[in-house]
N, C-alpha and C positions, 0 to 999 in steps of 0.2 A: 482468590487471586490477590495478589499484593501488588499496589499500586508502584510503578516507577516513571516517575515525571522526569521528560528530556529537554533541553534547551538547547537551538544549534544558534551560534551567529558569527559572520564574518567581521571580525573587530579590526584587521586591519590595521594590524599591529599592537598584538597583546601585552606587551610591558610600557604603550603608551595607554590603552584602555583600559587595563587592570580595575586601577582602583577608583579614578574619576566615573568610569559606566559602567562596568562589569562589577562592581560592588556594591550598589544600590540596586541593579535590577534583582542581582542574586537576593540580598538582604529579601524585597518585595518579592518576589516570584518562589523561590529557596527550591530552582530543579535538583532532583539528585543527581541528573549527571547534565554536566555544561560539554557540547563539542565547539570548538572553537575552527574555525579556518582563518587563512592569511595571518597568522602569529607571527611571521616575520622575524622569526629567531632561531637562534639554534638550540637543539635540546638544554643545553647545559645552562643559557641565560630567559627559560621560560621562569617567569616570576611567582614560582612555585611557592614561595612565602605567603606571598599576597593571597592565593588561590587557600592556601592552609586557616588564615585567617577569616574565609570565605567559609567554612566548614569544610575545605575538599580534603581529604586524603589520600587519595588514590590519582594518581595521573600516567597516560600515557602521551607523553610528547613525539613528535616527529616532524623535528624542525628541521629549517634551513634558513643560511645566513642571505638575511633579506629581502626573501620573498616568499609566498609560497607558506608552507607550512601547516600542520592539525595539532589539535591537542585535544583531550580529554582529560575532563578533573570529575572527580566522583566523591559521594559521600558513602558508597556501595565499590567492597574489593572488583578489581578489571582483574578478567584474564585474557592476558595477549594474546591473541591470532595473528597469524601471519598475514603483514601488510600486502598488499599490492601494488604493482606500476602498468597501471590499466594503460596508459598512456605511451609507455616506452619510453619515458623519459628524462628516467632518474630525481625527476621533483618530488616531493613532500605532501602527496595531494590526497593521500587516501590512510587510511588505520582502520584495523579491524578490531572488538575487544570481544568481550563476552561479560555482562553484567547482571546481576541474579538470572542467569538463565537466558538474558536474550541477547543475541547476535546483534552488534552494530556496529554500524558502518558507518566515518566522517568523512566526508567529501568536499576537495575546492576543486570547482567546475569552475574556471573562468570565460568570461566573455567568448565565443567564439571555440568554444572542446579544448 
């Protein structure tokens, strides 16, 4: 079996934690794939540079402007699955990918469903 090491964290706005915390943990930890919640952006201003520098090449974003928001950076090809709105509520809160073979889910659960 081949090993695939995951890393979830709520950063809480991803193009302010980029490079000051999410680039040293990465460096020291090196998951193959980072899910991120609360990125707080929209897909087009995810700092997909910084994350490329990080060894990722593969990303799935699914932003929104200011709040809210997942992402996915990989050093392992994603294949899209269809997102969902468990919620009903048009937020940015869930992505589905498929990564050597296994199904996964990123999720922002906030305080209170």
């Amino acid at each position: 079996m081949t090993e695939l090491t995951i890393a979830t964290w709520n950063v809480n706005s991803v193009r302010l934690r980029a490079e000051p915390l999410i680039a040293p943990f990465v460096k020291q930890v090196r998951p193959d794939v980072l899910c991120l919640q609360e990125i707080k952006c929209r897909n087009e201003e995810f700092p997909e540079k910084a994350f490329r520098e990080m060894g990722y090449e593969h990303f799935h974003v699914r932003g929104m402007k200011g709040m809210h928001g997942v992402a996915i950076a990989s050093r392992h090809p994603l294949e899209d699955l269809p997102d969902e709105d468990f919620c009903r509520s048009g937020e940015a809160r869930h992505q589905r990918v498929r990564v050597k073979g296994v199904e996964l889910h990123n999720f922002y659960v906030p305080a209170g469903g």
